[in-house]
C-alpha positions as semicolon CSV with decimal commas, in nm:
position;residue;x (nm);y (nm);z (nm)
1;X;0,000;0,000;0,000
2;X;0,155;0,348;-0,058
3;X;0,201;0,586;0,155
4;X;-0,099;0,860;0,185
5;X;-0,104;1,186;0,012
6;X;0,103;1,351;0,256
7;X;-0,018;1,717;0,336
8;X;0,222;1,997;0,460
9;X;0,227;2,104;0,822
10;X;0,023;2,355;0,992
11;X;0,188;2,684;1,000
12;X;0,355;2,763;1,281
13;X;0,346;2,414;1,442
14;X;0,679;2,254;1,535
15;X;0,785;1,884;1,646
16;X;0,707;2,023;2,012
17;X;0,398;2,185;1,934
18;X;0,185;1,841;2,008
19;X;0,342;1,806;2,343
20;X;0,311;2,166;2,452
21;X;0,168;2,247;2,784
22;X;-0,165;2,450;2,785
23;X;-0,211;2,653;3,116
24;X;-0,535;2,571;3,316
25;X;-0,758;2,895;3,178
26;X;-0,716;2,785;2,862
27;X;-0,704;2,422;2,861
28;X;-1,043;2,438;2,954
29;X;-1,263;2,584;2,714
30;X;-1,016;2,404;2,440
31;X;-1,124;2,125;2,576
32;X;-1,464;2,166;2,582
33;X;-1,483;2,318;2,239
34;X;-1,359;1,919;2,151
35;X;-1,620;1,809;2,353
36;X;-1,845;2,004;2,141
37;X;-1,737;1,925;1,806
38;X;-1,744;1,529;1,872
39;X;-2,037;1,463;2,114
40;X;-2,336;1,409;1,882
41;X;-2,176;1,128;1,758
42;X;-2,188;0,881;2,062
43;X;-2,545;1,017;2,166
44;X;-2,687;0,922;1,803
45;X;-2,500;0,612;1,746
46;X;-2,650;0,508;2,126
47;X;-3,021;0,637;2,024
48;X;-2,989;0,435;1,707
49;X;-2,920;0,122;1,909
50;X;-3,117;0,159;2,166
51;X;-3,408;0,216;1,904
52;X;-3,295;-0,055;1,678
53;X;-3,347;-0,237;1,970
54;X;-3,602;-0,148;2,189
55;X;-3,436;-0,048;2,498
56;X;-3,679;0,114;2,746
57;X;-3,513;0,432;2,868
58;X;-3,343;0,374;3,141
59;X;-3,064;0,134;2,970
60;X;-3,038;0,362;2,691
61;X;-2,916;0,637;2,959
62;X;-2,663;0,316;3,068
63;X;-2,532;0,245;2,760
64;X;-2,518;0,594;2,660
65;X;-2,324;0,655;3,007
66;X;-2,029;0,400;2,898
67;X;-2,022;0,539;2,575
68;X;-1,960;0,885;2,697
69;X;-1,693;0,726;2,924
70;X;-1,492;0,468;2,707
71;X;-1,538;0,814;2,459
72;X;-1,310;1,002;2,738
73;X;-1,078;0,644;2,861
74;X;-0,984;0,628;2,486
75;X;-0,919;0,992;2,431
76;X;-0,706;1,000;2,750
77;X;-0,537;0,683;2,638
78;X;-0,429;0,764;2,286
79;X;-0,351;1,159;2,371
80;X;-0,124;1,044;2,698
81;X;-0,031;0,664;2,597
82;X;0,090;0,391;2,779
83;X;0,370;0,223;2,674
84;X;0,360;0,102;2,350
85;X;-0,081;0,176;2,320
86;X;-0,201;0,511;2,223
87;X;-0,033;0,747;1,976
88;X;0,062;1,051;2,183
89;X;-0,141;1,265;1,924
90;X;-0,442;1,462;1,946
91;X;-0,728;1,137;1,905
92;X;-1,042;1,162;2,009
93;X;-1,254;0,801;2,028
94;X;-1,609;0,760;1,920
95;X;-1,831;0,486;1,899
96;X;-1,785;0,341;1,509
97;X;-2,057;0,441;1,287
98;X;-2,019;0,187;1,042
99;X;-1,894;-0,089;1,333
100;X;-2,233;-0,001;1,499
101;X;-2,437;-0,091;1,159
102;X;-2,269;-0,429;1,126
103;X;-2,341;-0,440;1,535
104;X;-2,717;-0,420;1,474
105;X;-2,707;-0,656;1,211
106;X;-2,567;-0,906;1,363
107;X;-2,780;-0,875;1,743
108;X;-3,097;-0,844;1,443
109;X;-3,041;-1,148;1,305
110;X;-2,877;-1,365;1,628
111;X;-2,929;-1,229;1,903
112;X;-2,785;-0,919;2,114
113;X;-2,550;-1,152;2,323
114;X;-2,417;-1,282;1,981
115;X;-2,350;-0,935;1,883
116;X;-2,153;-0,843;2,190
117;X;-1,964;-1,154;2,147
118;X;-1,859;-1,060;1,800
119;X;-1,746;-0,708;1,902
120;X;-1,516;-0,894;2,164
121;X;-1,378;-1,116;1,876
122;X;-1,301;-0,838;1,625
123;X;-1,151;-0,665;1,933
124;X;-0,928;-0,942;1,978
125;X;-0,876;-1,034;1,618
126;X;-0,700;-0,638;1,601
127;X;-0,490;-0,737;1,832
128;X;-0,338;-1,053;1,695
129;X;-0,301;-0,897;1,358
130;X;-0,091;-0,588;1,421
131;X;0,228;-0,780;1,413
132;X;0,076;-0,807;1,060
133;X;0,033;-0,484;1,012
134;X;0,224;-0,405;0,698
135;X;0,069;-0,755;0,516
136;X;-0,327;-0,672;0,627
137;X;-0,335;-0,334;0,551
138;X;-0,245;-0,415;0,150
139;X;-0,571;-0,566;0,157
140;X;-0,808;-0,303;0,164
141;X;-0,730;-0,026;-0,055
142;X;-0,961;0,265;-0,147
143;X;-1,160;0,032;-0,423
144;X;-1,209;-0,224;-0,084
145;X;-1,283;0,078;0,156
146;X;-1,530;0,205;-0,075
147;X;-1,735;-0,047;-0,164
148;X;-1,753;-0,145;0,207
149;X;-1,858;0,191;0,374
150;X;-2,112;0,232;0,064
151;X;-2,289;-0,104;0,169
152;X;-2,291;0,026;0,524
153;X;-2,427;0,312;0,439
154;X;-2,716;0,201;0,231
155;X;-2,807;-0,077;0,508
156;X;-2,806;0,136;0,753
157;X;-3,042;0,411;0,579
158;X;-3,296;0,088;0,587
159;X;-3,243;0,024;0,956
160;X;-3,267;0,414;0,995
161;X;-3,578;0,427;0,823
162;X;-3,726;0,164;1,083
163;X;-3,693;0,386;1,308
164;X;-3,945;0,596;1,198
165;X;-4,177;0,371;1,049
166;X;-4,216;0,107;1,347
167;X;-4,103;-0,279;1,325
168;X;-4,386;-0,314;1,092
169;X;-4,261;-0,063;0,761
170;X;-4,608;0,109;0,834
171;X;-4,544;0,460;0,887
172;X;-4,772;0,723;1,106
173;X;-4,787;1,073;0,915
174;X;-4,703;1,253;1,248
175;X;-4,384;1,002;1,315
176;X;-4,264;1,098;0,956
177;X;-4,339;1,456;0,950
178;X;-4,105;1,481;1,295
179;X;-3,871;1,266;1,141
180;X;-3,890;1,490;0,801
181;X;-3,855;1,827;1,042
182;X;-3,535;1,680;1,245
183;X;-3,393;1,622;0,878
184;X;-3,450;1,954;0,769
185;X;-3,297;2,115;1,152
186;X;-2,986;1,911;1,070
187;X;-2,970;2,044;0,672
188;X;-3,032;2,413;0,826
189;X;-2,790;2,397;1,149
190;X;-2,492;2,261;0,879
191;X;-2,579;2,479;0,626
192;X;-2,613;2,829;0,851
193;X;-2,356;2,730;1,094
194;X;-2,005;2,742;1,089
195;X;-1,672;2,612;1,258
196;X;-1,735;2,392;1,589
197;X;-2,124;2,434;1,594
198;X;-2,154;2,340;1,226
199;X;-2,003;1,997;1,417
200;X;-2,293;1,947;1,613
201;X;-2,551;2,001;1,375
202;X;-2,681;1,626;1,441
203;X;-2,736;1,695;1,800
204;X;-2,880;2,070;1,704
205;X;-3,106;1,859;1,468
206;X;-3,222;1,615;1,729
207;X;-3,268;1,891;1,934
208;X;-3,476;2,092;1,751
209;X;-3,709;1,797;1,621
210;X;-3,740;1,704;2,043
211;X;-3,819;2,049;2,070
212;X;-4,099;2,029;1,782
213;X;-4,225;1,680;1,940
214;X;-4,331;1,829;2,265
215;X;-4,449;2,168;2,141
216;X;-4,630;2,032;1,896
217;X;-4,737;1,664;2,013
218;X;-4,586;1,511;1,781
219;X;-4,401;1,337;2,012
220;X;-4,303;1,333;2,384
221;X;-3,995;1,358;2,591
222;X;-3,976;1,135;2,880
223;X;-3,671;1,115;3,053
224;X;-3,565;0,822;3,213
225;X;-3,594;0,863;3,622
226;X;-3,307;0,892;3,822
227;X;-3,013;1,150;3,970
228;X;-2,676;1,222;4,102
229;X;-2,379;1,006;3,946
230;X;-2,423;0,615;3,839
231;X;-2,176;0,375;3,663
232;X;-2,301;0,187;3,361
233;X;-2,457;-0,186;3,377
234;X;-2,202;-0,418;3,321
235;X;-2,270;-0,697;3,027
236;X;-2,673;-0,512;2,982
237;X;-2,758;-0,772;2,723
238;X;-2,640;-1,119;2,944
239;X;-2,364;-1,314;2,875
240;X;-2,170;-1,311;2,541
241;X;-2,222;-1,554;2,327
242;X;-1,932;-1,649;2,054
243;X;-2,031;-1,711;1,709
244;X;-1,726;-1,719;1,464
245;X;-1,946;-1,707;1,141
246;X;-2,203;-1,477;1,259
247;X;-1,915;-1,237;1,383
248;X;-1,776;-1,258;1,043
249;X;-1,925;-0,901;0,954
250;X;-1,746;-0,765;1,239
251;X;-1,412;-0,957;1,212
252;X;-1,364;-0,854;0,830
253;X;-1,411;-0,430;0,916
254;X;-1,191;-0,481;1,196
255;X;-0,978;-0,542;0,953
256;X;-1,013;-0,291;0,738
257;X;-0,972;-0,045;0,984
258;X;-0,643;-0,057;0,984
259;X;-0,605;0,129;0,628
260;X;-0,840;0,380;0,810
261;X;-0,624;0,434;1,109
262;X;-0,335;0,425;0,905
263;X;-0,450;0,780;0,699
264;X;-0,599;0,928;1,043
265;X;-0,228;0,851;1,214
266;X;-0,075;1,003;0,908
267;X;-0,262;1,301;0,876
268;X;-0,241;1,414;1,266
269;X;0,095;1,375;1,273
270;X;0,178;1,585;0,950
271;X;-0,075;1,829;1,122
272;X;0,099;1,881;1,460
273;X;0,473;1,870;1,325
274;X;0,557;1,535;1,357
275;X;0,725;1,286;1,124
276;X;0,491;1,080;1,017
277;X;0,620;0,705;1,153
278;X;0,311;0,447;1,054
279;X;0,554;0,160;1,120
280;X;0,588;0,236;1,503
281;X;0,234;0,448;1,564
282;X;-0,049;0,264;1,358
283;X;0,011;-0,029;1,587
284;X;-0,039;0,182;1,930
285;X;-0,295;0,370;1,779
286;X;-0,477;0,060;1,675
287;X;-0,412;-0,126;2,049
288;X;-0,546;0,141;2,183
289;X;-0,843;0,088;1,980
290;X;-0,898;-0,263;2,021
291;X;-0,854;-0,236;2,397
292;X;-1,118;-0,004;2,441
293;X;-1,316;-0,157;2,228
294;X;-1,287;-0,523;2,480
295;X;-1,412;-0,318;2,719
296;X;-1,672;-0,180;2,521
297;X;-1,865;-0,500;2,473
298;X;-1,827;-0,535;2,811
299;X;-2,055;-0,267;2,796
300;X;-2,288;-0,335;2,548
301;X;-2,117;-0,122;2,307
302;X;-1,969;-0,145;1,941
303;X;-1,614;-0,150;1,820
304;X;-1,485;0,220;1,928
305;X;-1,258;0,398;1,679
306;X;-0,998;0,669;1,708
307;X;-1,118;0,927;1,485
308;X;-0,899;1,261;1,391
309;X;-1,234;1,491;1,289
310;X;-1,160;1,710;1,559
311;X;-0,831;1,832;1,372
312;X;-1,001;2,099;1,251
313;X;-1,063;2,279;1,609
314;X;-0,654;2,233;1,627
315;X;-0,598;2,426;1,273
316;X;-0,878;2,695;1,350
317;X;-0,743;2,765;1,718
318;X;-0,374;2,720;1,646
319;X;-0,357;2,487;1,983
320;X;-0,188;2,141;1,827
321;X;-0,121;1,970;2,198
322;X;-0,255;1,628;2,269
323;X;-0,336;1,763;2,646
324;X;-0,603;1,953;2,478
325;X;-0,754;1,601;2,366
326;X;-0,648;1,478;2,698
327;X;-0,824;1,764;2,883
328;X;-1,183;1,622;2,646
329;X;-1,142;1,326;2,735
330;X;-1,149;1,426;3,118
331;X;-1,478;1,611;3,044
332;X;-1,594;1,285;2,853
333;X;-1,578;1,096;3,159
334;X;-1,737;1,328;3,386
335;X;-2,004;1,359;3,182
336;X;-2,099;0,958;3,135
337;X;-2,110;0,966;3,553
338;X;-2,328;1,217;3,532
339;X;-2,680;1,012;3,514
340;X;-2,914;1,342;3,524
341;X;-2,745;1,418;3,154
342;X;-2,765;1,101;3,041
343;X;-3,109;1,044;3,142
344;X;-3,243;1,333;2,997
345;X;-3,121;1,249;2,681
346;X;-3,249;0,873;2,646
347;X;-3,606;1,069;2,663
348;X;-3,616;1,169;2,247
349;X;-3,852;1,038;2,035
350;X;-3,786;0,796;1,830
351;X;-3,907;0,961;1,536
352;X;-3,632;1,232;1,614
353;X;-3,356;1,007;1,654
354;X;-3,441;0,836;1,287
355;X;-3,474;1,171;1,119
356;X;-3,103;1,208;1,291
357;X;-2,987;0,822;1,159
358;X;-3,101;0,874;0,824
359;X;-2,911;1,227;0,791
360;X;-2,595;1,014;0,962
361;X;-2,635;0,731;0,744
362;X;-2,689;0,914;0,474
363;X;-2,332;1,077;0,443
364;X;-2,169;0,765;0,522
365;X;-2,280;0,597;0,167
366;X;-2,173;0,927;0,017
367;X;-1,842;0,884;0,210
368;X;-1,848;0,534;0,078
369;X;-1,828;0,715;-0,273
370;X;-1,554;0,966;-0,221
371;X;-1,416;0,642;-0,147
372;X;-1,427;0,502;-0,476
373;X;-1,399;0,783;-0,625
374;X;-0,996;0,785;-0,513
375;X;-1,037;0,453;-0,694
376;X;-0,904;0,426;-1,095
377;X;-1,296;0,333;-1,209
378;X;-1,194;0,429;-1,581
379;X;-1,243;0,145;-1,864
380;X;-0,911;0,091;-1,924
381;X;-0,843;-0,117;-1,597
382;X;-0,990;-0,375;-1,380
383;X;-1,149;-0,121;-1,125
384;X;-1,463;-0,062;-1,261
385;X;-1,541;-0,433;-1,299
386;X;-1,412;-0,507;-0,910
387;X;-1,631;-0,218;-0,808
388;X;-1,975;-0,320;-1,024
389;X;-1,933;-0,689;-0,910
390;X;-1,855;-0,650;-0,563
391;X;-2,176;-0,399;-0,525
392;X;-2,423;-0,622;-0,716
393;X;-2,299;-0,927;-0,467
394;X;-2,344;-0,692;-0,139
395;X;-2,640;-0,553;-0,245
396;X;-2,810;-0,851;-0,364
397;X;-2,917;-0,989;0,010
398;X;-3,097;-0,644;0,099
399;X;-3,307;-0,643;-0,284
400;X;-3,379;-1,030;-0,258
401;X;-3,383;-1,099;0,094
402;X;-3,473;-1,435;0,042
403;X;-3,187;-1,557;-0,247
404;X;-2,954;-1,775;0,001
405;X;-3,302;-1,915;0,175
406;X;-3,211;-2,224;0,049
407;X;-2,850;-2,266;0,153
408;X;-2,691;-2,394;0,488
409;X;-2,708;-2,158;0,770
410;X;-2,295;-2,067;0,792
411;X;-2,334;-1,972;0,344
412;X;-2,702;-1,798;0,422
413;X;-2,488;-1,558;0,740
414;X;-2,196;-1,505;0,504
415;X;-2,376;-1,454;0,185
416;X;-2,701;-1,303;0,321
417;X;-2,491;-1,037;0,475
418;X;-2,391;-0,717;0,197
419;X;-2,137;-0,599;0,401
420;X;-1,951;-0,940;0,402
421;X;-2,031;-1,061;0,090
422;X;-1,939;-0,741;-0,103
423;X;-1,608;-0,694;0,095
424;X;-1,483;-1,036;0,035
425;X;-1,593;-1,038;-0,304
426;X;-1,372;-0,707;-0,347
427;X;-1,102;-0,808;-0,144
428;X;-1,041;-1,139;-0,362
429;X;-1,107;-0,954;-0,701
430;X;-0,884;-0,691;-0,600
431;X;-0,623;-0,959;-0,517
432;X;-0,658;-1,128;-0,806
433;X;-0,741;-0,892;-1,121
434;X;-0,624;-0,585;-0,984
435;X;-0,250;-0,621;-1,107
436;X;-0,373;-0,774;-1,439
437;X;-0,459;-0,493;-1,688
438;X;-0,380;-0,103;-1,738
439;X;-0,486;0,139;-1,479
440;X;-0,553;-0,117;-1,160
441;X;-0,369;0,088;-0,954
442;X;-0,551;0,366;-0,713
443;X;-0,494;0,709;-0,719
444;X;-0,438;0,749;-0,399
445;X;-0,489;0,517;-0,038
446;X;-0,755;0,540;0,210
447;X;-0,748;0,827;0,429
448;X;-0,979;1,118;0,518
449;X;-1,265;1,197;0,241
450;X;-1,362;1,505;0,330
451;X;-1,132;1,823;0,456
452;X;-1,073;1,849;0,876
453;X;-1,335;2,038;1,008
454;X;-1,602;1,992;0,751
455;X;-1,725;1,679;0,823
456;X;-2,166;1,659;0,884
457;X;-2,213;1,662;1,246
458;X;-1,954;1,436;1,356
459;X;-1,975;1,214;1,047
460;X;-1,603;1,191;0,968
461;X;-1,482;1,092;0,620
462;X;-1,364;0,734;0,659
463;X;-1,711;0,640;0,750
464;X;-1,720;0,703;1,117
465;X;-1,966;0,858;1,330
């Protein structure tokens, strides 16, 4: 794989610059400004699974409560770093948007303990690969990456759209009016905003629509009861239950998150100053990752993911130091102990938070396309055909649902799932055509799609939420 587009260095930054001390009065509202930028992507990605799967309230304020806090442990953990895990850069960690979609697939189809199980399995599968590193990341370049978040993305949008319709596909008017008026909050906070509250337009979306709901009675608000400071259930949906071939969605992205992790590492440390060294700090940004993430389905949560979307606060404020990061992180924490905040929050409609999924969703298929789009798709090379095939096999299961009926249960959970199926099927085309033919190499590798700081309410552009 070669080595991403490399972009020059902030102005001004230095080689010190990312370990730089920031006094107290300043640290602060730096901090906090992080906070901002990245915090409507754990509450949607928890209001999405908690309405995917019918949580009452008060475990949606749990497992929004460990989200928030393995948010701030992994922030903490790559900005500091211990030993040889975390990067020493300015990472923040969110819950993955795209790891979250193949999450609620798989607890869909087998079972919520099943899915937890197969988030501690991808978790550990990161791990034993990094010595690997250099061989597994050859494996998914921007064709692979592409097709992959694109199938996300357009599952998702149907899962999304659940949301507002009920279980049944039968949608009230009133649930997809509020739904339809959350969208349109989202469109206007992005479009009228700018710099860190442009960020949060998701959660200024949500917002609004919860707003609408009550005013309107459309919907209602209903908090989940409770006060003072509370630690999150441990293990909410019982024991884990291990499943090698129905994990298989989330063992193959955990995977491919190491091309991912390999542009974020890249670009941070061209932004702060520093030499660029993937060798030495893709693997501690990735153990990092994978460690948080084992105690994430402890949890009841997803794969987490160290995302560098917040690099744009650094360029705009001139700060580059990974205390900053360290300082969110801090805030992170207190904030998942808090149970009044998370409490209030489990109480949006449900309407509101699908209006919110769709929008999120949305932009991750179109991320899936920038994807491709750093692809060579001309007819002069293999590409093209890779790309057309591996689509038509991943999106076969969600057009003809019941194609594989007829197979044995391990083909129908391999085949009958896009994500899978399309990945694998571009992995092994890739591997096999792609050095066969004129114009089979990419243009460039997988890395950021969209420019720092621009990204749709914490939608970043490798996919994550």
């Amino acid at each position: 794989m070669t080595a991403p587009t490399r972009t020059p260095a902030a102005a001004g930054s230095s080689p010190a610059a990312v370990d730089a001390r920031v006094p107290w009065r300043r640290l602060v509202p730096l901090s906090a400004q992080h906070v901002l930028a990245m915090i409507a992507a754990p509450v949607s990605t928890v209001f999405l699974v908690a309405g995917t799967l019918r949580m009452p309230p008060d475990a949606t304020a749990s497992l929004l409560s460990a989200v928030l806090l393995l948010c701030g442990a992994g922030a903490l953990l790559q900005s500091l770093g211990v030993w040889r895990i975390g990067g020493r850069l300015p990472f923040v960690m969110l819950p993955g948007g795209a790891a979250t979609a193949l999450f609620l697939q798989i607890a869909q189809e087998h079972g919520a303990p099943t899915a937890t199980g197969a988030v501690l399995l991808a978790a550990a599968l990161l791990l034993a690969v990094l010595p690997l590193y250099a061989r597994v990341v050859r494996l998914f370049p921007p064709l692979v990456m592409g097709v992959t978040v694109l199938l996300i993305g357009i599952a998702m949008i149907r899962v999304a759209a659940r949301l507002v319709t009920g279980p049944d596909g039968t949608g009230e008017p009133r649930a997809v009016l509020l739904a339809a008026l959350t969208v349109a909050a989202t469109v206007a906070a992005y479009v009228l905003l700018r710099g860190v509250w442009r960020q949060t337009s998701v959660l200024i979306g949500m917002a609004a629509g919860t707003a609408v709901a009550v005013t309107t009675g459309l919907g209602t608000f209903a908090p989940a009861a409770g006060s003072g400071f509370a630690l999150p259930a441990l293990l909410p949906f019982g024991a884990p239950r291990f499943d090698l071939v129905a994990a298989l969605p989330l063992l193959v992205f955990s995977l491919t998150t190491l091309a991912e992790i390999t542009g974020q590492t890249v670009l941070n440390s061209e932004t702060v100053g520093r030499t660029p060294a993937p060798g030495r700090d893709v693997p501690r940004v990735a153990r990092a990752d994978a460690l948080v993430s084992l105690a994430g389905g402890l949890f009841g949560t997803s794969l987490m993911v160290t995302s560098a979307e917040n690099i744009g606060i650094g360029r705009l404020t001139g700060v580059r130091s990974r205390f900053v990061t360290a300082g969110a992180g801090v805030l992170l924490v207190v904030l998942g102990l808090a149970a009044p905040v998370s409490r209030a929050l489990a109480g949006m409609p449900e309407a509101v938070v699908g209006g919110s999924a769709l929008v999120v969703y949305a932009v991750i298929a179109v991320m899936g396309v920038e994807m491709l789009r750093r692809a060579d798709l001309s007819g002069t090379g293999t590409g093209s055909l890779t790309a057309a095939l591996a689509l038509t096999v991943g999106l076969l299961p969600l057009l003809s649902p019941d194609l594989y009926a007829g197979f044995p249960a391990w083909a129908r959970t391999i085949l009958g799932s896009g994500v899978v199926a399309g990945t694998l099927t571009a992995v092994l085309l890739t591997a096999t055509l792609g050095r066969s033919g004129p114009g089979s190499r990419p243009k460039e590798t997988a890395g950021r799609g969209t420019a720092a700081g621009e990204d749709v309410g914490g939608v970043s552009g490798d996919g994550r939420v």
